[in-house]
Structures are given as structure tokens and as C-alpha cells.
C-alpha positions as CSV (number, residue, x, y, z in Angstrom):
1,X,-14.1,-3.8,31.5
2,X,-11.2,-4.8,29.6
3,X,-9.7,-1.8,27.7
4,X,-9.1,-3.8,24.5
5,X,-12.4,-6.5,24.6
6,X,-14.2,-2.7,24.7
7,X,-12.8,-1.6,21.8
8,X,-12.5,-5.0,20.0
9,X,-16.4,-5.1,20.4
10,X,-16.4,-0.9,19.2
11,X,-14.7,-2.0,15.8
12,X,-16.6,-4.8,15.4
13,X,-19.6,-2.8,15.4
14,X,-18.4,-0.6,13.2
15,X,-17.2,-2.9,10.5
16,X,-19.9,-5.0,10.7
17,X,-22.4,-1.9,10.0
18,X,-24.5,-2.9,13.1
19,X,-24.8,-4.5,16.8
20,X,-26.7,-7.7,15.0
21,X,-24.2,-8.7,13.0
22,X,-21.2,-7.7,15.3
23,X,-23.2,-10.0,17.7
24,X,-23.8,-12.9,15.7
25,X,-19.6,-12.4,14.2
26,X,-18.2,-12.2,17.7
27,X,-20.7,-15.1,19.3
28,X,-22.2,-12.5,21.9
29,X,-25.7,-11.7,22.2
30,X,-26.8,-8.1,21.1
31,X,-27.6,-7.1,24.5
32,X,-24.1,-7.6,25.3
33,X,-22.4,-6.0,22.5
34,X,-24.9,-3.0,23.2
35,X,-24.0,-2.9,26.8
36,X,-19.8,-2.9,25.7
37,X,-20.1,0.2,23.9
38,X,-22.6,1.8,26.2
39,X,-19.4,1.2,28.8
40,X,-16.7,2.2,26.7
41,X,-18.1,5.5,26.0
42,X,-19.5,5.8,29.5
43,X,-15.5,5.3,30.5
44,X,-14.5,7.6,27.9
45,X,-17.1,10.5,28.9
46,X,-17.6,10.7,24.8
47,X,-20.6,9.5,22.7
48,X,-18.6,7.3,19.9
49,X,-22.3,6.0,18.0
50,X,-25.5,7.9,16.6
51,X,-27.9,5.0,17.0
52,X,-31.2,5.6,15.1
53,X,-33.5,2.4,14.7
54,X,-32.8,2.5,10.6
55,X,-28.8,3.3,11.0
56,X,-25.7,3.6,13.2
57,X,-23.3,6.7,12.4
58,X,-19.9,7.6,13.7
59,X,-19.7,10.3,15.6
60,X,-16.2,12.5,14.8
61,X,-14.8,11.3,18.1
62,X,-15.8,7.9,17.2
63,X,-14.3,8.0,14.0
64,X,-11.0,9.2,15.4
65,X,-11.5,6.6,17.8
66,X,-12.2,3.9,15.4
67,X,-8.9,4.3,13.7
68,X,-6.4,4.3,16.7
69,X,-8.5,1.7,17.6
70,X,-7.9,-0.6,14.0
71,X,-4.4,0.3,14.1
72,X,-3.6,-0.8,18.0
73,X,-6.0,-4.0,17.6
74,X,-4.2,-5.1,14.4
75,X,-0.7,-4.5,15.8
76,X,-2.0,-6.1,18.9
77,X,-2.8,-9.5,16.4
78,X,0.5,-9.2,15.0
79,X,2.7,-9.1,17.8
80,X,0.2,-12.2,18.3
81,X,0.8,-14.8,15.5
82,X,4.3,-13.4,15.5
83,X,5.1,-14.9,18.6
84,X,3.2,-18.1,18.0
85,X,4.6,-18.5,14.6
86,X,7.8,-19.0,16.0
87,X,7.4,-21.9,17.7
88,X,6.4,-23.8,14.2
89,X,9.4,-24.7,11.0
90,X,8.2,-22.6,8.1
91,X,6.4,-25.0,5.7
92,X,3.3,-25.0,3.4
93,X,2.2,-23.1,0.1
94,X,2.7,-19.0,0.9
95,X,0.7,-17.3,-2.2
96,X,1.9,-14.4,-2.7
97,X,1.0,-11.0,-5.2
98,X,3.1,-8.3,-6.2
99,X,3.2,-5.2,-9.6
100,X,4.6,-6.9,-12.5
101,X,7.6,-4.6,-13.0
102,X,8.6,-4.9,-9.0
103,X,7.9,-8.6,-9.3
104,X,10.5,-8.9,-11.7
105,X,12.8,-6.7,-10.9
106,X,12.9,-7.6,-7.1
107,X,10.9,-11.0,-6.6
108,X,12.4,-12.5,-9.1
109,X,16.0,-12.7,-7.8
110,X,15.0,-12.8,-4.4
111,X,12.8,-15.9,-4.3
112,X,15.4,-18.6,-5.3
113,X,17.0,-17.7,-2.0
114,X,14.2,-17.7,0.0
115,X,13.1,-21.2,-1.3
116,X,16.6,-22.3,-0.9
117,X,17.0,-21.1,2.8
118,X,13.0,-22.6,3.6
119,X,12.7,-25.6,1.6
120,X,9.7,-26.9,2.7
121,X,7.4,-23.7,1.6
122,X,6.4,-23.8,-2.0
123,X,5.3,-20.0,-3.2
124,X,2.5,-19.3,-5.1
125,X,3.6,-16.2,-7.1
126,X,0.8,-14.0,-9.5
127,X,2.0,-11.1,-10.9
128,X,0.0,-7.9,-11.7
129,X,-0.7,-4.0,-11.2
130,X,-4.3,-4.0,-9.6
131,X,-5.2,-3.8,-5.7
132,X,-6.3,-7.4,-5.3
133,X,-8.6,-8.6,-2.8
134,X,-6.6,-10.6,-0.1
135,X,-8.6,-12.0,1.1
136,X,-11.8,-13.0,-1.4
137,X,-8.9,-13.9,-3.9
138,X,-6.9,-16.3,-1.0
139,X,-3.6,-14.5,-0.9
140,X,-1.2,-14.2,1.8
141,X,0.3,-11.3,1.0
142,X,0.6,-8.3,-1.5
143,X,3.7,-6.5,-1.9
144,X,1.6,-3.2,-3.1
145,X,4.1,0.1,-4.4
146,X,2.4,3.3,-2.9
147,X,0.4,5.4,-0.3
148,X,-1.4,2.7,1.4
149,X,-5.0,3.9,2.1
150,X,-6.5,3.1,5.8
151,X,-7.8,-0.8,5.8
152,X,-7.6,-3.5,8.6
153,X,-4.7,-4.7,6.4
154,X,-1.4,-5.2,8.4
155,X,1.3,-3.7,6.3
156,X,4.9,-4.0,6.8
157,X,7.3,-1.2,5.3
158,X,10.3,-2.9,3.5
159,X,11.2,0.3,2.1
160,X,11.1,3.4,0.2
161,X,10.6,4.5,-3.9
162,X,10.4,8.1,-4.7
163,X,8.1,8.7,-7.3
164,X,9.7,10.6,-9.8
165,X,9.0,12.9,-13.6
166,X,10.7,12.1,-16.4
167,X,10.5,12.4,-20.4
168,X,13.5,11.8,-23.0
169,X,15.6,14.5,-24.6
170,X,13.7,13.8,-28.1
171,X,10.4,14.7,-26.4
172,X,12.1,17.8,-24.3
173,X,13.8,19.1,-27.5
174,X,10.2,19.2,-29.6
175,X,8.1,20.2,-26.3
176,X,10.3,21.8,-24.1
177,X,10.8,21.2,-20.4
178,X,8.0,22.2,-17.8
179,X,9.3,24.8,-15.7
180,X,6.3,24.5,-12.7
181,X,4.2,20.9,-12.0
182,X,1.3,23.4,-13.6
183,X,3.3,23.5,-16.9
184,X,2.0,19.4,-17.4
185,X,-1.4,20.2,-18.3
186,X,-0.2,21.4,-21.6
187,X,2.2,18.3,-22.1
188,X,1.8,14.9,-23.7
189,X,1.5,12.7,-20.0
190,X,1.6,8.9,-19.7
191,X,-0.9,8.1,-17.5
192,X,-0.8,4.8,-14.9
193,X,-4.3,3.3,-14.7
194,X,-3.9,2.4,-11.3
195,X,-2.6,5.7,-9.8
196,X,-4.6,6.1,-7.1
197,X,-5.0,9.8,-7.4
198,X,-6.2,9.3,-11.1
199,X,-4.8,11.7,-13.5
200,X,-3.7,13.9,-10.7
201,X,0.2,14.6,-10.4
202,X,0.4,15.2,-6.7
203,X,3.3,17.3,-5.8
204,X,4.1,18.4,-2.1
205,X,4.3,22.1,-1.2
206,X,5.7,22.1,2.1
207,X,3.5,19.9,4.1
208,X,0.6,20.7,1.8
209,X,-0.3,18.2,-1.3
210,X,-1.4,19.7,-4.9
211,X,-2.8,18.0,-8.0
212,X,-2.2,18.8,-11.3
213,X,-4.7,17.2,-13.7
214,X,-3.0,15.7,-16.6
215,X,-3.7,13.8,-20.0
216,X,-2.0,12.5,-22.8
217,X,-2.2,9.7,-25.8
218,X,-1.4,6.8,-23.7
219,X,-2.6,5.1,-20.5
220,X,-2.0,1.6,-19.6
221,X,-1.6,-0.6,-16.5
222,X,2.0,-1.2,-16.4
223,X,5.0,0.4,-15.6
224,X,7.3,-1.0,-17.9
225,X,4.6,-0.1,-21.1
226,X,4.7,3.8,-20.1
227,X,8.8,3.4,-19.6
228,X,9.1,2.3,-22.9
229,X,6.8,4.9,-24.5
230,X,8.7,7.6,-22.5
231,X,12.0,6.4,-23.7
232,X,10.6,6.7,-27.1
233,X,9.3,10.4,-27.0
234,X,5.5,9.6,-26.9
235,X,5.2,11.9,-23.5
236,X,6.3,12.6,-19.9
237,X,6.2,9.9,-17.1
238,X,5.4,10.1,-13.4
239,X,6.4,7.2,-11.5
240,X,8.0,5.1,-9.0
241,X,11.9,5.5,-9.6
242,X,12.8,1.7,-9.3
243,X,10.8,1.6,-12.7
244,X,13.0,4.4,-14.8
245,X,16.4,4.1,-12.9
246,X,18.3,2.3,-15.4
247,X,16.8,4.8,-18.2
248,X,17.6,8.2,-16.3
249,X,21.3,6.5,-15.3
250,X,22.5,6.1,-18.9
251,X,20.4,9.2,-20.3
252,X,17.7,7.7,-22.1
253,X,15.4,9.5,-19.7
254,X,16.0,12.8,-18.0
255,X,14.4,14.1,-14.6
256,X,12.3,16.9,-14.3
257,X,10.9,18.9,-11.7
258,X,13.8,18.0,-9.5
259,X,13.2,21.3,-7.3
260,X,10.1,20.0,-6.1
261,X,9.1,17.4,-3.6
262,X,6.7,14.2,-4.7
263,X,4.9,12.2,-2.6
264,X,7.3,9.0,-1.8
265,X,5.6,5.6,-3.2
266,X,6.3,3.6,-0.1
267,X,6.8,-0.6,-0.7
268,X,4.6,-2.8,1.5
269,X,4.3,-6.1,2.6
270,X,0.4,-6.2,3.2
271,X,-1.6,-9.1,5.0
272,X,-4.8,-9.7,6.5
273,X,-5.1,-9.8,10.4
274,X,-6.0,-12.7,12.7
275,X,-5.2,-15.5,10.2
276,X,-3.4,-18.2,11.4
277,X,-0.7,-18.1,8.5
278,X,2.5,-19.3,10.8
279,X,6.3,-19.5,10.1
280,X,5.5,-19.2,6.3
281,X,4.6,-15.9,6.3
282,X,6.7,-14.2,9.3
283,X,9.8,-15.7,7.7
284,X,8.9,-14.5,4.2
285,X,8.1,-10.4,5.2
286,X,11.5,-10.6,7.7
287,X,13.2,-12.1,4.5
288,X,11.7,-9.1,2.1
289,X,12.7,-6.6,5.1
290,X,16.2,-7.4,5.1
291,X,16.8,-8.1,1.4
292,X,14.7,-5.3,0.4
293,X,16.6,-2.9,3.1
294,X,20.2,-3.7,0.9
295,X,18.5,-4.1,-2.8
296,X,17.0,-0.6,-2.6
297,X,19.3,2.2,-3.4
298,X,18.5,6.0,-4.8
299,X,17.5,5.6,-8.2
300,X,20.6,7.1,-9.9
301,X,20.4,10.5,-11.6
302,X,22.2,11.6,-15.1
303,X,24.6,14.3,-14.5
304,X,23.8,17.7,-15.4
């Protein structure tokens, strides 16, 4: 058996939530896809399904298996369209979703060069700070700010953001400074509706993450609308650097918390696997890879 058909077959089954409707998605009787993973996991020596007649389970080694196996099948689709695409001129509408502050900090500038350089792809540009549904809401591709969670998305790292603390001297003067990431449960916080670890501050400990669960008298789904509170003493902020450099350069925000580590808020070009998107796209993520690699510097501290 084919190594990757096996485990093609194995992850369909597994996203589809059942040998029917792997079958009837891949075009394969269910005896077939049955007998696939029967071989795989006779080859492997290790039972990767629970099969009951009411459900299908993964077993721990099938779960481990399941997500090398997600990760090499969509790299293996990549390197695919990748190599087709370049035998076609970039052309065609390229929709395209990105956080409203990045979008118009980054995107902005960036795109009338693109366009200039591929003038026969129009872009489709929506702005806003939620996880959108690729591919239910027709996009091509999300630039998404922050740990990405494991999906059969492909994503593509342009680069990095630091996440960082920050609140302005007239807040520090009235409320002091927190001394330990514990200290921000009894502080004003400025809480991002999309974080996805809620209102937990994640700090790093070594290898090891921690939560601290904050509150405070504002949330909201931008960026830009808790920079602007911060600035004007309301509470402390915890976000992506990119977002504050400009206020902690000329002091209208100071860091905090600077002795410890915070998880880095990765950017990432993100697009579904196995569509037949071209030129258009591959020229567009190379184009935010090599613009984004220059554009990104350390956020810039005040100094102390």
C-alpha cells in the first residue's frame, strides 16, 4: 500500500467522523476505506481506531498519528499547487482577511505594490479581529496575529510580534506598577475579546506556560480601542507589540514585566489545502514573506 493513500484514507476517516462518509467524500466504497486502515495499522503493528457500531474513537497512538499525519499531507498539497501554480501569470480576484489594526498598519502600504507589480489580480480586502471561516465565508487567505491552534489550515510564518504589558505613567503613578504577572489581578486590565486564552495573561516560566486571570472596566475587539484607553490611564494592556510601538517609543506607554518571557504572537498567512487557488495566491504569501521579513522590526522600548 501506498504510505501516503494509507494515511490520506486514515485522516479522512477521521475528519469525516466515520468510514461512510470518508467513503462517499473520497469516491471509494466503505469496504475499501475499511480495508486501508485495517492495512495501515496492520503495517504499523498499532491499533489507530476504536470502532464500536454507534462510534469511532481515536486511540492515543492514533491521535498522535493523526496529527503528523495532517501536517505531512497538507505540506505534501502545498509543495503541490506550489509547483503547478507556477506555470500560470498571477491573475484573478484574491480575497483576502486580516485584524484591523495589522490591516492598516501593514496591508495598507503594502498592497499598492503588490497590485502594481501583479496587475491583473484585483484583491478583495475585509478587515476585522475575529477568526473567520475560510472557507464557509470564501476567503483565500487570513493573515491571523497569534498562536495558531491545530487545523488542516496551511499557514505560512511571515514573521514574529511579541506580545507585550504596558499601562501609562498616569495609571502607574495612581496604581503602582505590578512587581509579579500575579500582581494584575488587582489591577484595572484591558481585556481583547478575541484573546484566545480569554482573560488569562499567559506568561512563560521557563518552558512552562501560566495564566493569570484578569479583569478590568473595558473589553472590546480591537486593538487600537484598548491602545487608546491605555494611553489615557483607564488600565494595563497586554498585546501584540506592533499595536503599542509608537506609544511605548515616545513614552506615552511604558512596559512592564520586562523580566518575564510572554508567549510570542506569531503572524500567519493561513489558507485552506487542496484548492486550486494558482499564481494569485503563491505570489501574494511570497510577497507578505519578503515585505513582512524587512517591515517588522523590535517594537522600540522607552529608555529607562
Amino acid at each position: 500500500m501506498d504510505p501516503v493513500s494509507g494515511m490520506a484514507v486514515f485522516a479522512r476517516v477521521v475528519e469525516a467522523n466515520g468510514f461512510t462518509a470518508a467513503a462517499r467524500a473520497l469516491g471509494l466504497s466503505k469496504a475499501a476505506v475499511s480495508k486501508q486502515v485495517a492495512r495501515l495499522e496492520d503495517r504499523l503493528g498499532v491499533r489507530l481506531l476504536n470502532r464500536s457500531t454507534r462510534r469511532l474513537g481515536l486511540t492515543e497512538a492514533g491521535r498522535d498519528y493523526y496529527e503528523r499525519a495532517r501536517r505531512i499531507l497538507a505540506e505534501i498539497e502545498e509543495a503541490e499547487l506550489s509547483a503547478a501554480s507556477r506555470q500560470a501569470n498571477p491573475r484573478g480576484l484574491l480575497r483576502v482577511n486580516a485584524p484591523v489594526t495589522f490591516g492598516q498598519m501593514y496591508l495598507a502600504p503594502l498592497l499598492p505594490v503588490f497590485m502594481r507589480r501583479h496587475p491583473q489580480v484585483r484583491v478583495d480586502l475585509v478587515l476585522n479581529d475575529r477568526f473567520v471561516d475560510l472557507i464557509e465565508e470564501g476567503f483565500d487567505l487570513a493573515v491571523r496575529v497569534a498562536d495558531l491552534p491545530s487545523s488542516s489550515l496551511i499557514a505560512r510564518r511571515l514573521c514574529g510580534a511579541r506580545h507585550v504589558v504596558a499601562a501609562s505613567p498616569s495609571y502607574l503613578r495612581d496604581r503602582g506598577a505590578p512587581a509579579h504577572p500575579r500582581d494584575l489581578a488587582r489591577h484595572d486590565c484591558l481585556l481583547y475579546s478575541y484573546l484566545s486564552s480569554g482573560d488569562e495573561w499567559l506568561f512563560l516560566d521557563g518552558d512552562a506556560a501560566f495564566g493569570v486571570r484578569v479583569g478590568g472596566p473595558l473589553r472590546a475587539n480591537n486593538g487600537d480601542v484598548l491602545r487608546h484607553a491605555a494611553i489615557a490611564g483607564l488600565g494595563i494592556v497586554y498585546t501584540p507589540d506592533f499595536i503599542v510601538a509608537d506609544a511605548l517609543a515616545d513614552g506615552s506607554l511604558t512596559p512592564l514585566l520586562e523580566n518575564w518571557r510572554l508567549p510570542e504572537a506569531g503572524i500567519h498567512a493561513v489558507y485552506p489545502p487542496g484548492r486550486p487557488l494558482g499564481a494569485k495566491l503563491r505570489v501574494f504569501v511570497e510577497f507578505l514573506a519578503e515585505s513582512m521579513g524587512r517591515a517588522r522590526e523590535p517594537a522600540p522600548h522607552r529608555a529607562r
